[in-house]
C-alpha positions in Angstrom: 145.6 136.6 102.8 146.5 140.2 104.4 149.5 140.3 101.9 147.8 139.5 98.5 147.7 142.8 97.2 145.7 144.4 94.3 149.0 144.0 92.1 148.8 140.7 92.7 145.1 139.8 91.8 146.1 141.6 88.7 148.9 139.8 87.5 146.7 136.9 88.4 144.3 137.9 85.5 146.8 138.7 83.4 148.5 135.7 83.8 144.9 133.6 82.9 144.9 135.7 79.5 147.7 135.1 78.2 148.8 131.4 79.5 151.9 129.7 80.1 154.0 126.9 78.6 151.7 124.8 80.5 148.3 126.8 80.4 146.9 128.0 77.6 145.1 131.3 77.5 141.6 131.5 79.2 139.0 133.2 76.9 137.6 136.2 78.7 134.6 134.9 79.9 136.8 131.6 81.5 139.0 134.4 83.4 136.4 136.7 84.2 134.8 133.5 86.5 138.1 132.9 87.8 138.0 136.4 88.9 134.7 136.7 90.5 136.0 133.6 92.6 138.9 135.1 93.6 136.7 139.0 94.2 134.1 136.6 96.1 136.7 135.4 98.7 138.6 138.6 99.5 134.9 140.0 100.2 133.8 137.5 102.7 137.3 137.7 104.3 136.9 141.5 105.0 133.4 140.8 105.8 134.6 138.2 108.7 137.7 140.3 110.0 140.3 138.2 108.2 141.7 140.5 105.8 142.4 144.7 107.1 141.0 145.7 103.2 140.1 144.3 99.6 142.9 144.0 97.5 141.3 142.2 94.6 137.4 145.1 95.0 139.2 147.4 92.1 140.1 144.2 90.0 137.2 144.1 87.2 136.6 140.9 85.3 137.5 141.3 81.9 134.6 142.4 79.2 133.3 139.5 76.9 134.3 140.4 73.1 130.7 141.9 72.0 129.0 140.1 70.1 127.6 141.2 66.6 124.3 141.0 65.7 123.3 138.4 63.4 121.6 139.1 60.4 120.2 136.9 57.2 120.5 137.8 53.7 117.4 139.0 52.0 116.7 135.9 49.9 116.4 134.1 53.0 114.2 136.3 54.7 111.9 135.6 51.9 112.4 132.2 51.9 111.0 132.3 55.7 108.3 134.4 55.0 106.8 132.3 52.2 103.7 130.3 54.2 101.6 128.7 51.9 98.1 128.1 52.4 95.3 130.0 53.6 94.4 128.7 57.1 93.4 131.5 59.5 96.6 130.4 61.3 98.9 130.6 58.1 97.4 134.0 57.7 97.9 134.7 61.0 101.9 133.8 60.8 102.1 135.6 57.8 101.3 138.7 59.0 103.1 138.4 62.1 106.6 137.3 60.4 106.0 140.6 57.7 105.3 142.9 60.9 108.3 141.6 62.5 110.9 141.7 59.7 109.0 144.9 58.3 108.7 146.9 61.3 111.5 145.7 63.1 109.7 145.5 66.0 110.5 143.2 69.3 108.2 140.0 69.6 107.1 141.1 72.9 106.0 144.2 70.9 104.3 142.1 68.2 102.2 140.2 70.6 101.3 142.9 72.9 99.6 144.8 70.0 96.1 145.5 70.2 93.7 146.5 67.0 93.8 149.9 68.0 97.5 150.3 67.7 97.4 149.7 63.8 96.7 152.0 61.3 96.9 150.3 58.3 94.9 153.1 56.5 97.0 156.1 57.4 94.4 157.8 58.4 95.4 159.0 62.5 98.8 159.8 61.5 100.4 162.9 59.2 99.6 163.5 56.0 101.0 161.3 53.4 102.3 158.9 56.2 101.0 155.6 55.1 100.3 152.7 57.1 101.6 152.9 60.6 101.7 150.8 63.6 102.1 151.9 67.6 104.6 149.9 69.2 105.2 150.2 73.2 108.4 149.1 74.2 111.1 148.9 76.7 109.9 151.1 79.6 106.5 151.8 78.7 108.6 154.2 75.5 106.0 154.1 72.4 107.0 154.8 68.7 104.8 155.3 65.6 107.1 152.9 63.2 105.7 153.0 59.3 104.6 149.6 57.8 105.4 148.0 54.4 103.4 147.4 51.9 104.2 143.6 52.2 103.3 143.7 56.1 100.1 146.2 55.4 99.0 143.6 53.2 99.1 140.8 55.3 98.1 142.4 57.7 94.8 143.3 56.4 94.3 139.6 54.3 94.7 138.4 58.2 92.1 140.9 59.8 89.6 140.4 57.5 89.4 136.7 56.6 91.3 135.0 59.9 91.0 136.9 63.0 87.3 136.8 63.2 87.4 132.8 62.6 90.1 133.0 65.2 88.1 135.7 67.7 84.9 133.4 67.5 86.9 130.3 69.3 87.2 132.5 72.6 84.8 131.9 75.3 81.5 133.5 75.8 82.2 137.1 77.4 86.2 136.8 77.1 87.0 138.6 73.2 90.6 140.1 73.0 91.5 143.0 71.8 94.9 141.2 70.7 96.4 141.7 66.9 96.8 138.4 67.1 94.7 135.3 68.4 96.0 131.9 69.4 93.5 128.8 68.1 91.2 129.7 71.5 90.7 133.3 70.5 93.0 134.5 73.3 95.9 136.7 72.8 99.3 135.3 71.0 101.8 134.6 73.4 105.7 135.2 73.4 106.3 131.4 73.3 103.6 130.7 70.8 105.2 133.8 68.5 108.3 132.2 69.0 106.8 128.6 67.9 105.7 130.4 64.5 108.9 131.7 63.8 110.9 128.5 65.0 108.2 126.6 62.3 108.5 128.8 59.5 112.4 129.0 59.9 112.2 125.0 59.8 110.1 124.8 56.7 113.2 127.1 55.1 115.4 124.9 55.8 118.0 127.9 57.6 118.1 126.2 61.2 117.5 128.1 64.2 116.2 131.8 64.1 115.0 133.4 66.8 112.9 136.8 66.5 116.1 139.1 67.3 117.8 138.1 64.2 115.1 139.6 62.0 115.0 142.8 64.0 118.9 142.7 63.3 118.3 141.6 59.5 115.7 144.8 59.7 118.4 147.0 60.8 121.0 145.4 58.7 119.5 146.2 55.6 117.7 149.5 56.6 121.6 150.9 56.6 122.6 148.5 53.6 120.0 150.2 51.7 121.6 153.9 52.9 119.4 154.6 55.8 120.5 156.8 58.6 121.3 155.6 61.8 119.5 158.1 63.7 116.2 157.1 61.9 117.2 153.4 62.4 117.7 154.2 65.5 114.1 155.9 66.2 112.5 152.6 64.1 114.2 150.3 66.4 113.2 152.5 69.8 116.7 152.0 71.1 117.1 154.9 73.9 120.8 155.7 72.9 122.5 155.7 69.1 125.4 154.1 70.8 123.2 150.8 71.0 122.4 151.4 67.4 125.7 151.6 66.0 126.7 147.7 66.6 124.6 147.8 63.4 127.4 149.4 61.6 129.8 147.3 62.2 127.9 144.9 60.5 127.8 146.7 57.6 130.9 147.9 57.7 132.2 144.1 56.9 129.3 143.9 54.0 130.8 147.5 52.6 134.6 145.6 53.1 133.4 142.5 50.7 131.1 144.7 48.1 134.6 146.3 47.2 136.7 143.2 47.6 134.5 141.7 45.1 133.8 144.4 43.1 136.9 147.3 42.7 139.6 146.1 39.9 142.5 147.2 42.7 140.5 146.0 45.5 143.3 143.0 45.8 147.2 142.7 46.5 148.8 140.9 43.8 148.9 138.0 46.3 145.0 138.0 45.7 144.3 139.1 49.3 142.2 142.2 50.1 144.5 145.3 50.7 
């Protein structure tokens, strides 16, 4: 083992990647285990005494391809967010689904809302600033995010003729404070937020979404629509821009079939996009 050297845990990788007449090439993530293997053993051999040094400590595992957001089209966020009937708990999952898609916000944002936090009149905020809602989120970072009129609507159909049917199931002394209220009065979980969602996406017939893709649908049509990424990037909370710019890569392939489809010299002669 004292001869393997870092060249050689290299080539090893390298080898994994691109295959052999009898391999075939490992995806990154296959390799990267491979590697971590390989990384584990030369560790506990320095760590015994059986190897002088580390050849293979400066070999990283390769980086998975990122993966892109996914977002719906717009239709079929409507689609999901049409819940018929007027049950405190359809009026409840209405007006979480709008906040969601409308303010972008996390769903352990959504859920950890309290009554105070909305301001659905506009009347805490600047002037002229509408409905707003407070949203506290990764490392205690809060954000004053606007609210649509879709989701202000909801919102308030939800406060005023469901929550209090919903508030008067909790026990004697135990009243939450919560946005939203499970069927016992006590605050909405993350799992029970997800049920809605999982529900409603059922209903529509599009399969599994989970509450990330309509933060990344938010996003996606925020910079559709022309919206800079900076203020994206303040709606979302995201610390960095560099977090919010996956976004655009996204749109970057919606911008690439808009003028496929719709420039007259968009084409080769071939019929492929030049």
């Amino acid at each position: 083992m004292a001869a393997v050297t870092t060249a050689d845990v290299s080539g090893y990788l390298a080898r994994l990647r691109e295959g052999d007449a009898e391999h075939p090439p490992l995806a990154a993530s296959s390799a990267g285990r491979a590697v971590v293997a390989v990384r584990g053993l030369h560790a506990f051999a320095l760590a015994e005494g059986l190897a002088p040094d580390d050849p293979a400590k400066a070999v990283r595992p390769p980086a998975p391809p990122r993966r892109l957001p996914r977002a719906i089209p717009i239709a079929d966020v409507e689609r999901l967010l049409q819940i018929a009937g007027d049950s405190p708990v359809q009026r409840r999952d209405r007006a979480l689904l709008e906040l969601l898609y409308g303010t972008g916000a996390r769903i352990s944002e959504a859920v950890g809302l309290d009554v105070g936090d909305l301001d659905l009149d506009g009347e805490h905020g600047p002037a002229d600033a509408g409905a707003t809602v407070r949203l506290s989120g990764k490392g205690g970072r809060q954000r004053v995010v606007p609210v649509g009129r879709y989701a202000r609507q909801a919102l308030e159909a939800y406060l005023v003729q469901a929550r209090p049917v919903l508030a008067a199931c909790a026990r004697p002394g135990h009243a939450s404070r919560a946005v939203f209220l499970n069927a016992r009065g006590g605050r909405l979980t993350r799992q029970g937020a997800w049920g809605v969602l999982r529900a409603a996406a059922g209903r529509a017939g599009l399969g599994d979404i989970s509450p990330h893709v309509l933060r990344h649908s938010f996003a996606t049509h925020l910079l559709d629509g022309g919206a800079d990424i900076r203020v994206v990037q303040e709606l979302l909370g995201h610390a960095s821009v560099s977090t919010t710019q996956v976004y655009t890569l996204v749109t970057i392939d919606r911008l690439r079939e808009v003028y496929a489809a719709a420039h007259p010299r968009a084409l080769s002669p071939d019929g492929a996009a030049g």
